[in-house]
One Martini backbone bead per residue (centre of mass of N, CA, C, O) as a GRO file, in nm:
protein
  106
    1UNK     BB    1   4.330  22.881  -2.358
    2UNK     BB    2   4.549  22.762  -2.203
    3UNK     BB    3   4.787  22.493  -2.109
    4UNK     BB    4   4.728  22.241  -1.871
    5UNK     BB    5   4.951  22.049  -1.693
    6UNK     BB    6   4.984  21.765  -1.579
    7UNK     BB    7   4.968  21.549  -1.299
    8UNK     BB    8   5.002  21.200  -1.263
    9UNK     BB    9   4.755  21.171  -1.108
   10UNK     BB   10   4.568  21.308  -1.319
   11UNK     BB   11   4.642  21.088  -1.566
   12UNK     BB   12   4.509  20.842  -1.416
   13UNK     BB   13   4.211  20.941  -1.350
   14UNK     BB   14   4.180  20.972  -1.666
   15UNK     BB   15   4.276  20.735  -1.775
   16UNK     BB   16   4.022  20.570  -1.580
   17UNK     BB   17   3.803  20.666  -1.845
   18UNK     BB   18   3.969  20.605  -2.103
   19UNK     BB   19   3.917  20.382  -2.340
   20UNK     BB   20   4.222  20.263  -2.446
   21UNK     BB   21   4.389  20.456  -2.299
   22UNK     BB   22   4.744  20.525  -2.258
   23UNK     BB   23   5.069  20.523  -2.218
   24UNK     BB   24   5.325  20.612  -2.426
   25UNK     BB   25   5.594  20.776  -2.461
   26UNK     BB   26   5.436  21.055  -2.291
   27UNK     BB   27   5.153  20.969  -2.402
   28UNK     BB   28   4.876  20.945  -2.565
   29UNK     BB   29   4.706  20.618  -2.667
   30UNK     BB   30   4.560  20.529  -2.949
   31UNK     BB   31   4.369  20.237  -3.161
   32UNK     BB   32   4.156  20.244  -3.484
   33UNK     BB   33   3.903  20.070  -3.611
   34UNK     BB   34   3.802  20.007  -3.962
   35UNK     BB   35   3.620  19.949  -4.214
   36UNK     BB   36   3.840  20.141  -4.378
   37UNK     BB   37   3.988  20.386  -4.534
   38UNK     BB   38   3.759  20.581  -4.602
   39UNK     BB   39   3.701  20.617  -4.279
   40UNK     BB   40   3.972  20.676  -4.167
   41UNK     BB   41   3.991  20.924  -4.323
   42UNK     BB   42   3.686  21.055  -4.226
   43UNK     BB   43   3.805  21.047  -3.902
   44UNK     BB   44   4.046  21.240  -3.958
   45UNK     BB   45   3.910  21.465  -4.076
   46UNK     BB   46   3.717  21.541  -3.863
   47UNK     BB   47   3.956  21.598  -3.628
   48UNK     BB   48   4.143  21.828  -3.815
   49UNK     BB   49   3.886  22.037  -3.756
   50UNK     BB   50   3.889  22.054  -3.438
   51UNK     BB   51   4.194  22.080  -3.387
   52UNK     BB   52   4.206  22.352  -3.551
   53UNK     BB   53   4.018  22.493  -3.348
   54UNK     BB   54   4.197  22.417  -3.081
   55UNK     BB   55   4.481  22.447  -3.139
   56UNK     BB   56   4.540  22.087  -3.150
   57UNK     BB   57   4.753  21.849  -3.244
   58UNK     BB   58   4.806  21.562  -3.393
   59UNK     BB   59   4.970  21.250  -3.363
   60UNK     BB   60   4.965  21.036  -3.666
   61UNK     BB   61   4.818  20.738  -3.829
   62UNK     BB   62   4.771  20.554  -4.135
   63UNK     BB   63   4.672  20.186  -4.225
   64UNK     BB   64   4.399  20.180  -4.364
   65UNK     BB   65   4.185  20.104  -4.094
   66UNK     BB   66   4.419  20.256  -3.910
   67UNK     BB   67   4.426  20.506  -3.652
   68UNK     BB   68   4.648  20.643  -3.474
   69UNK     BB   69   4.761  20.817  -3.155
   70UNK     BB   70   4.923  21.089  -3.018
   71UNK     BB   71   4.942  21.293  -2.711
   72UNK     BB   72   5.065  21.624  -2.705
   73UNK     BB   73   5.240  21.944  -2.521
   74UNK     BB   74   5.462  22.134  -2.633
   75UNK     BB   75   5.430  22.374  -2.430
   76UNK     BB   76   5.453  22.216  -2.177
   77UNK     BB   77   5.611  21.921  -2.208
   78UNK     BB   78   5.306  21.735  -2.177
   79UNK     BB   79   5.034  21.645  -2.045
   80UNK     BB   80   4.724  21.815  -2.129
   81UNK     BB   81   4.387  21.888  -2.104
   82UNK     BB   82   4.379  21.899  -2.411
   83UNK     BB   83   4.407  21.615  -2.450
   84UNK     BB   84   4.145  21.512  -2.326
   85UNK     BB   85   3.978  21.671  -2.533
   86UNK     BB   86   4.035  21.522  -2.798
   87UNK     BB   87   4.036  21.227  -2.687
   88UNK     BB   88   3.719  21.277  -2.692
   89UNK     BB   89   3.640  21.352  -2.965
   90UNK     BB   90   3.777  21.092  -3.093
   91UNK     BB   91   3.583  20.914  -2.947
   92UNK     BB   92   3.309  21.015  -3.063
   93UNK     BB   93   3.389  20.986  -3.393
   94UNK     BB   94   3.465  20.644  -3.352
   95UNK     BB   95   3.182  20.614  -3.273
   96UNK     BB   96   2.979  20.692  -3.461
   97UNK     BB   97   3.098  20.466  -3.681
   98UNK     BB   98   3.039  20.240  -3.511
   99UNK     BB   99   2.736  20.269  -3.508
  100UNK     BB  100   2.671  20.280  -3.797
  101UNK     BB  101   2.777  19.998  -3.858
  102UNK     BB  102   2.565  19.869  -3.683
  103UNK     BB  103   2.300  19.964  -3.835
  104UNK     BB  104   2.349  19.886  -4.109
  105UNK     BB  105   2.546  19.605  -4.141
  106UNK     BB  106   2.877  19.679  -4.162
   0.00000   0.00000   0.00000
């Protein structure tokens, strides 16, 4: 399924579902911090095998513990339908690794 271009008013509505979630230079743009450099990594590792499967790659960066993330659809020129998509899925993914760190208790 080809990627469908949001209109303005259509990614604020799904930006005020999206926690922490914001726009910035007309990306979507979020930064998550991880319990060390090994987590970042390995929610990293998860994220690229989703984003390959939806062959829908992000820009994204990793500083030790924390790994921000810039979404946009290169193919229409702007934040598509797609972008919410990975957006979800990445926030699953740093959701569970919080979830286990709170019930281990590290």
């Amino acid at each position: 399924m080809p990627a469908r271009k949001l209109a303005e008013d259509e990614i604020n509505k799904l930006l005020s579902r999206m926690n922490g979630w914001r726009l910035v230079s007309g990306k979507l743009h979020k930064q998550f911090e991880c319990k060390d450099f090994n987590a970042a990594f390995g929610n990293m590792t998860r994220v690229a095998l989703i984003a390959e499967a939806m062959n829908h790659h992000p820009e994204w960066a990793n500083v030790w513990n924390r790994v921000s993330f810039d979404l946009s659809t290169h193919s229409v020129q702007g934040i598509s339908d797609l972008d919410f998509v990975l957006a979800e899925k990445i926030e699953e993914i740093f959701a569970a690794q919080t979830a286990s760190r709170a019930t281990s208790g590290t």
